[in-house]
Each structure stands twice: as C-alpha cells, then as structure tokens.
C-alpha positions as CSV (number, residue, x, y, z in Angstrom):
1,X,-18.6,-2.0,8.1
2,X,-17.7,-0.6,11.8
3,X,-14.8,1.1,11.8
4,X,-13.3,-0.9,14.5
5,X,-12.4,-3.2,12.0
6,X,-11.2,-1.4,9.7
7,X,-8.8,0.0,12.5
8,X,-8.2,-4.0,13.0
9,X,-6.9,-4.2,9.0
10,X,-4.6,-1.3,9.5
11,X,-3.3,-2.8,12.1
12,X,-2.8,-6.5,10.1
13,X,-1.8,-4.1,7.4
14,X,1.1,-2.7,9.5
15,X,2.2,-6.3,10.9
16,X,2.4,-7.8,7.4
17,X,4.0,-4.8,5.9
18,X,6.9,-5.4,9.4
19,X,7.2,-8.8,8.2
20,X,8.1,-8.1,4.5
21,X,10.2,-6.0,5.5
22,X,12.0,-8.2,7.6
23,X,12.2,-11.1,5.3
24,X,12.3,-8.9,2.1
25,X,14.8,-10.6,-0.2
26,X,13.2,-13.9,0.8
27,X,13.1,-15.9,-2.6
28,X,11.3,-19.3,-1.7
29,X,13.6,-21.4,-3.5
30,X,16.8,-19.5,-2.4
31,X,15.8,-19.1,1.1
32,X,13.5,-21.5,1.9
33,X,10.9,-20.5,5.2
34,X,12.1,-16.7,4.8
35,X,10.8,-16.9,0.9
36,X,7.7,-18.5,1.9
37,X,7.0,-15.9,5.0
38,X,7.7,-12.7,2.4
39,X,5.2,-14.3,0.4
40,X,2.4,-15.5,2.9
41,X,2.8,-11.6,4.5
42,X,2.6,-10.4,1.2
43,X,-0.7,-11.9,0.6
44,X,-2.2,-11.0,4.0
45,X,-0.9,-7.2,3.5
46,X,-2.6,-7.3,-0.2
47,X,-6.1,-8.7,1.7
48,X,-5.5,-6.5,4.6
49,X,-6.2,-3.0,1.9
50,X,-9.7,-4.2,1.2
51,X,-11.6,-3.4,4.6
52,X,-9.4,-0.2,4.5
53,X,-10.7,0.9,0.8
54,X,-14.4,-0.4,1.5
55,X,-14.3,1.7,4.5
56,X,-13.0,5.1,2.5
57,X,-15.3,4.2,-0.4
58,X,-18.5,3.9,2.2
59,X,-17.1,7.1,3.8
60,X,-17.1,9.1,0.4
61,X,-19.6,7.8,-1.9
62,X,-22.5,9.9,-0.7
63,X,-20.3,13.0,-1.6
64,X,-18.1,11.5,-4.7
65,X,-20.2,8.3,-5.5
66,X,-18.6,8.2,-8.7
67,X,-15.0,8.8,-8.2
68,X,-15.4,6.8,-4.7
69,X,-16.4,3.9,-6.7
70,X,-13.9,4.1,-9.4
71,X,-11.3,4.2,-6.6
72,X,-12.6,1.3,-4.5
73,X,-12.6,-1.0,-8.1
74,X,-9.0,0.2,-8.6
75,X,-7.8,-0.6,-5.8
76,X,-9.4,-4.2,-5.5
77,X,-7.7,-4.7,-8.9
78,X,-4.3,-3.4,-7.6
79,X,-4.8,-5.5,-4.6
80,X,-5.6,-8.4,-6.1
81,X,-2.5,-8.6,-8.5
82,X,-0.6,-8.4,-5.5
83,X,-1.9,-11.2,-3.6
84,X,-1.7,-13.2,-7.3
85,X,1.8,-12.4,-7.8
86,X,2.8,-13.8,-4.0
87,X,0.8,-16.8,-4.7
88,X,2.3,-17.7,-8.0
89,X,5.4,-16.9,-6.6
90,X,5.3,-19.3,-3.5
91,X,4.0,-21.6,-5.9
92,X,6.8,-21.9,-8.0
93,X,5.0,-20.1,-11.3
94,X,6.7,-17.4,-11.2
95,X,10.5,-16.8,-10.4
96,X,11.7,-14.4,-7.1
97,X,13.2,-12.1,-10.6
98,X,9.7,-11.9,-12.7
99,X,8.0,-11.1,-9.3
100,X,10.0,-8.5,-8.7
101,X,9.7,-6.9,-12.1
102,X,5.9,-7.4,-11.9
103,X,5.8,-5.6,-8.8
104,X,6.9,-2.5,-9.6
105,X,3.6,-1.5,-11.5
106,X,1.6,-3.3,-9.1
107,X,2.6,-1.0,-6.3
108,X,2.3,1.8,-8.9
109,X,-1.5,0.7,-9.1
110,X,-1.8,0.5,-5.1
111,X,-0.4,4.3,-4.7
112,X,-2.7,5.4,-7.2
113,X,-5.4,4.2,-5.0
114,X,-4.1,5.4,-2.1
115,X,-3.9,8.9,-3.8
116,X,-7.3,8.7,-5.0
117,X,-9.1,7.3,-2.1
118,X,-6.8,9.1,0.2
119,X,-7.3,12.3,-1.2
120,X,-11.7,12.0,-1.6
121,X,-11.6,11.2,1.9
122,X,-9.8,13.8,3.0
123,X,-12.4,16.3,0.8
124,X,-15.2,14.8,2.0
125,X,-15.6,12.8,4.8
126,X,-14.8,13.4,8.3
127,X,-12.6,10.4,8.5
128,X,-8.8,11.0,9.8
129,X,-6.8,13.6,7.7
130,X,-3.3,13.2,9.5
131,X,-2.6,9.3,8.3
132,X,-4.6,10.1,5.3
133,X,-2.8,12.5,4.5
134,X,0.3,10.4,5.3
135,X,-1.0,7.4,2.9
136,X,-1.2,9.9,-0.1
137,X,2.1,10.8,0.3
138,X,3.0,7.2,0.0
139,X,1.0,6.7,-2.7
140,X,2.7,9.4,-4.5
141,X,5.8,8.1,-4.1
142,X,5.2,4.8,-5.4
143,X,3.4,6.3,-8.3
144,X,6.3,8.6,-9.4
145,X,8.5,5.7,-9.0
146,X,6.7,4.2,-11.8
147,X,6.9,7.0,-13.9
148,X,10.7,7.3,-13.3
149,X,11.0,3.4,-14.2
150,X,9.0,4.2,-17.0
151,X,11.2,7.1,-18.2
152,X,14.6,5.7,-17.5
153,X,13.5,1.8,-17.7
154,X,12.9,-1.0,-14.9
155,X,15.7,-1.5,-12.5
156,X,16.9,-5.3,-12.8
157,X,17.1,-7.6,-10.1
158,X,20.0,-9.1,-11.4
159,X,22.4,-6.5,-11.8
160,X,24.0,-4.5,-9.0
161,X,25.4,-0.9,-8.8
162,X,23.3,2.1,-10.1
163,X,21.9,2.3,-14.0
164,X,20.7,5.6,-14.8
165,X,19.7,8.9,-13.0
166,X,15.6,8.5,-13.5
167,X,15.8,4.6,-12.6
168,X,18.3,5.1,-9.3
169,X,15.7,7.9,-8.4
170,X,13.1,6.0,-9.2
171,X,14.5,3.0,-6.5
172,X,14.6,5.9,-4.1
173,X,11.2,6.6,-3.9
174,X,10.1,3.0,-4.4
175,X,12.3,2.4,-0.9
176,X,11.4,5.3,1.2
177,X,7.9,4.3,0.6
178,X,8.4,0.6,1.4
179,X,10.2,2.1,4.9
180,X,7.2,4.5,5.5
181,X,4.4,2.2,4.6
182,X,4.2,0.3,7.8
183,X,3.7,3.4,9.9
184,X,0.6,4.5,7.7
185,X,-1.0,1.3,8.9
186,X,-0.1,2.1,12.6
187,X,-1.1,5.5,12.1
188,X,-4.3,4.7,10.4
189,X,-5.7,1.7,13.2
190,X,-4.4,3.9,16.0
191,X,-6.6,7.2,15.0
192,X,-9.9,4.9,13.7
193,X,-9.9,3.9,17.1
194,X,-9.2,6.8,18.6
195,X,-11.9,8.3,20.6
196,X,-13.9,11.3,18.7
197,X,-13.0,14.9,20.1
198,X,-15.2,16.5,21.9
199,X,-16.0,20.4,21.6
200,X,-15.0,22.6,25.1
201,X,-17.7,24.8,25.1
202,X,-17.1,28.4,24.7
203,X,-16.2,30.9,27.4
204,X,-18.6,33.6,28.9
C-alpha cells in the first residue's frame, strides 16, 4: 500500500471521528437522522483503522514480524466489533444503552492496538514518531479506562451523577481520549504526506 493512502484514511479517520463527536448521543430511535449519522460515521471511522494498521504492520514486520502481525489481527478484531456494534445498532438489534455498554471494551481493544502497533512502529520503522507517539497515548487512555471500569464497574447509561472514584476516573480518560482522537487522525495524514527531510550537508 502507498502511503498516500494511508494518509487518505487518517484523514477519513479524523472526519468520521468530527462527526461522532458532533452527533454523539445520537440514538436512532430517539433522534432520528442524528442516531443514524453517529452510527454510519461510526462505521466509516471503524473501516477507516484498517489501511492505517496494514500500513504499520507492513512498516514493522521485517523487524517485529511476529508481534507486527499479532497487532495487525488485533486490531482487525477490535475494528471489526466496532463497525458490528454500529450496524446492529442502526439496525435496531441492539438498543443505543447495550451499545454503549458494549463499547467500552471495544475501545479498550482499539487502544490496545494503538499501543501495540504505535509503539513497534516507533522502534522500528522510520515512519512518523510525533502522531505515533500521540496515538499511543490515546491508546493508553482508553485502555486504562477499561481497567478502571473493570475495577470500579461499568458506568451506566442510564443513570446520571458520578458512581464511584475508579468508574468517574475511568469516564475521564474514556472522554479525553474521545476529544483527542480526531487530532491523531489529522496529525497522522498531515505528516504521511508530508514531504521527507532532507539532510543540510555539513559545514567545512
């Protein structure tokens, strides 16, 4: 795969991350168009991952074949539960409440990717290391989210006002990341198309 279009996919990635923002809330049956936008970005942001990780997987696997590969099927996994749970969601099998709740470990799954791939890359290949860099981070935080939900339980989607310590720290992290995620893809698409430096040659 050029890396043009993987720069391309960061780009969709950051459009369709804009958009869930912007309609997040959007239950289809609740809210109608918003619901069904949410969920249609949703899926196009889950797809939009998969040039990105073929690209870091190609990058790496000469160094880290292994690891390289076992991030690039992770990832598909992760990616691909999110684009089901959007689906079934539009599609009225699932409720705007069990998606939610479903979610959580999903993006859990996704930062662990990020992390992973993220973090080969930036050992051994000579892609970007300022957005990948920036993409672990992310990763992190949804993956210690998870861990906090798992230690202090799932928040509900149901009930307002704070639950516990771990869980409202745990929504913390989950948010920030949702906030910074967008400018990851930006980032990313703006640096894989960035012209490659050139060396000034030395002084006499």
């Amino acid at each position: 795969m050029k890396v043009r279009w993987a720069a391309y996919a960061a780009y969709a990635n950051f459009l369709t991350a804009l958009a869930q923002l912007l309609s997040s809330g959007g239950d289809p049956k609740a809210n109608g168009a918003a619901g069904l936008v949410n969920n249609a970005a949703g899926v196009l942001w889950a797809a939009s991952f998969v040039p990105l990780a073929y690209l870091f997987y190609r990058a790496s696997r000469e160094h880290a074949n292994i690891v390289s590969a076992a991030a690039f099927g992770f990832g598909l996994v992760a990616f691909g539960a999110a684009a089901f749970l959007e689906l079934a969601t539009a599609t009225g099998q699932l409720t705007f409440d069990q998606e939610t709740i479903a979610y959580y470990p999903v993006l859990g799954g996704i930062g662990v990717w990020l992390l992973m791939a993220g973090g080969v890359a930036i050992m051994e290949t000579d892609l970007p290391r300022a957005p990948l860099i920036f993409g672990a981070v992310i990763g992190a935080l949804w993956f210690f989210a998870n861990v906090l939900f798992g230690a202090g339980g799932l928040p509900s989607p149901t009930t307002a006002g704070p639950t516990n310590d771990l869980t409202d720290s745990g929504i913390l992290l989950l948010e920030t990341a949702f906030l910074l995620q967008p400018f990851w893809g930006l980032w990313l698409g703006r640096a894989l198309l960035a012209p490659p430096a050139t060396a000034k040659p030395a002084g006499r």
